[in-house]
C-alpha positions in Angstrom: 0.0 0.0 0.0 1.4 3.6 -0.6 2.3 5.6 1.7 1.2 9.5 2.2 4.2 11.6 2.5 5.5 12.7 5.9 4.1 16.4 5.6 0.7 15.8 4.8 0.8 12.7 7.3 2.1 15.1 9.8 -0.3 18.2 9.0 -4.0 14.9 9.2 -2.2 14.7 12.7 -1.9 18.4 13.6 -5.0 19.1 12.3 -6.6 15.4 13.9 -5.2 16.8 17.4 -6.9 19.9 17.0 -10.3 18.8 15.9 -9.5 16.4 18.9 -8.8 19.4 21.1 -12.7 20.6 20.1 -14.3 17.8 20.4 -13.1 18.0 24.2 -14.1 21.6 24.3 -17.8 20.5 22.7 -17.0 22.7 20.2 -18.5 20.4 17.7 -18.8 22.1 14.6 -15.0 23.6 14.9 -14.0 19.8 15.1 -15.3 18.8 11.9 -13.9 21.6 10.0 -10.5 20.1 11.5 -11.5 17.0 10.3 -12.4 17.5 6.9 -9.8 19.9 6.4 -7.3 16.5 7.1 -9.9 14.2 5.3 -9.2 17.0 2.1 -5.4 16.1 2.3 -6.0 12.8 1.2 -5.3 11.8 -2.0 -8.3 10.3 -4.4 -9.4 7.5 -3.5 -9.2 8.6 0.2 -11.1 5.3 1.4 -8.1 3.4 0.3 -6.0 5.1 3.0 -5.7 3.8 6.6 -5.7 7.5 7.6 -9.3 7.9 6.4 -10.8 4.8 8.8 -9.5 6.9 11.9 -10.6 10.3 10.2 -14.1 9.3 9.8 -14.2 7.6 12.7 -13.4 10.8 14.5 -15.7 12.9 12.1 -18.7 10.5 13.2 -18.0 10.5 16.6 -18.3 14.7 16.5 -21.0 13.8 14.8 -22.6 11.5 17.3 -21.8 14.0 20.0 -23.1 17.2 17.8 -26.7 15.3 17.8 -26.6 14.8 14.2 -27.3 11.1 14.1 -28.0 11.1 10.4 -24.1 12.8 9.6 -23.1 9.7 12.3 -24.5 7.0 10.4 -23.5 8.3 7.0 -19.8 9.3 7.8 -19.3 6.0 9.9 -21.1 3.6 6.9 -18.3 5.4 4.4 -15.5 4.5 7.4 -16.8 0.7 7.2 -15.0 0.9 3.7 -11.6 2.1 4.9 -8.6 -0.1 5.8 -9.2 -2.0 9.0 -12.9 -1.0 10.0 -14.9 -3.9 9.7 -14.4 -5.2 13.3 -13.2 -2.4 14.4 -15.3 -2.5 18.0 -15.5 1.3 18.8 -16.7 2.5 14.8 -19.3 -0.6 15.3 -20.2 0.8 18.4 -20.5 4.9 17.4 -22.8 3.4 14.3 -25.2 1.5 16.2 -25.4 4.5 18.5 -26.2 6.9 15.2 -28.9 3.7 13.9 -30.7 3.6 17.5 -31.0 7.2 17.8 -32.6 7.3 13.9 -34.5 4.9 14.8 -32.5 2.0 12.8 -33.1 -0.4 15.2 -32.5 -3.9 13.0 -28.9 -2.0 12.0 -28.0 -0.6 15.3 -28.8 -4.3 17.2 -26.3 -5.5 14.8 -23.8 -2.9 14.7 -23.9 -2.8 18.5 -23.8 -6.6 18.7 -20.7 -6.5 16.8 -18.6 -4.4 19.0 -19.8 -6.2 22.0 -18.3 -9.2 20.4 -15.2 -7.9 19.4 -14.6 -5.9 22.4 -17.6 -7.3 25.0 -19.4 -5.2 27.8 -16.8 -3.1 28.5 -17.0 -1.2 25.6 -20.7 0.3 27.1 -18.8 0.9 30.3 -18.8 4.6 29.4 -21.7 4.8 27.2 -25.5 5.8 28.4 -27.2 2.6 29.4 -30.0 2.6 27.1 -27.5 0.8 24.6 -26.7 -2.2 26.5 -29.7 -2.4 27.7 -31.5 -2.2 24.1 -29.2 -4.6 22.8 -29.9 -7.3 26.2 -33.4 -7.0 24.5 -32.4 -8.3 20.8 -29.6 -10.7 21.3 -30.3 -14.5 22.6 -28.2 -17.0 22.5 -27.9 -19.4 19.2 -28.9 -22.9 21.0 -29.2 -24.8 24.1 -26.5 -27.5 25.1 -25.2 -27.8 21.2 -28.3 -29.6 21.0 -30.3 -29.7 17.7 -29.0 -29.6 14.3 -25.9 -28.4 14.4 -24.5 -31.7 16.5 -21.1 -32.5 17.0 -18.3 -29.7 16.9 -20.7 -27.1 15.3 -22.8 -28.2 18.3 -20.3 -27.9 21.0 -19.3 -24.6 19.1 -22.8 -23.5 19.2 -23.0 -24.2 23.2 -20.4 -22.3 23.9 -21.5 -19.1 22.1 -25.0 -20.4 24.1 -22.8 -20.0 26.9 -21.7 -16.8 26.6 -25.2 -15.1 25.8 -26.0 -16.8 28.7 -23.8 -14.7 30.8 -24.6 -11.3 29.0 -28.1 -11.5 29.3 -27.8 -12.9 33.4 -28.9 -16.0 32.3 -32.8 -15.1 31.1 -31.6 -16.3 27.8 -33.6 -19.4 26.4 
């Protein structure tokens, strides 16, 4: 894969760091002008470069934060086709946020399914609570005891991801 040339790699940081700076501020709309001034440095195609997953990650999560749920889903949809998204827990996580609040609720159960498996409960340590909670609600463990169709080392595959929805849902699941 090519590589971007130290100056403009060095001026999607500065400019990363301060849209970074804003979003701690809550100086939302500042941020994102940071951030798409970097995302601009980018040469065509800028999904093809591994600076774009992070930018867009970023530019979604001002967006999240700004209340612009709709910007959220959009920017963090395009991230899913940078370099290294797709099971990337915390972009999984900010776009099932964006889906819930829309009212996406098929896309954000599995977007927020996915980071919980790639990164489990802690990842909603610091989130509101509605989002574990909402997702308790949709996921339910695959099968009972490997029993069933699956049989054999599918089966015993099958009880242990049983298992483990067992223990996320505090054992209600059937």
């Amino acid at each position: 894969m090519a590589q971007l040339s130290d100056e403009v790699h060095q001026r999607i940081q500065s400019l990363s760091a301060e849209g970074d700076a804003l979003v701690e501020q809550g100086d939302y709309p500042a941020a994102l002008k940071c951030y798409w001034a970097a995302w601009d440095l980018l040469p065509v195609t800028q999904t093809e470069w591994e600076a774009a997953t992070w930018l867009l990650g970023s530019i979604g999560d001002a967006n999240f934060f700004g209340g612009d749920f709709v910007a959220g889903r959009d920017n963090l949809s395009m991230a899913m086709h940078c370099p290294g998204a797709i099971g990337n827990p915390f972009l999984h996580l900010r776009l099932g946020e964006c889906q819930f609040e829309i009212g996406n609720l098929d896309r954000a159960a599995d977007e927020l399914t996915r980071a919980f498996m790639g990164a489990g409960e802690e990842i909603f340590r610091d989130e509101p609570p509605k989002y574990l909670a909402f997702l308790k609600t949709r996921i339910k463990p695959p099968y009972e005891g490997g029993k069933g169709p699956l049989g054999g080392a599918l089966g015993q595959t099958a009880s242990m991801i049983s298992a483990f929805f067992k223990r996320l849902l505090g054992k209600r699941g059937r």
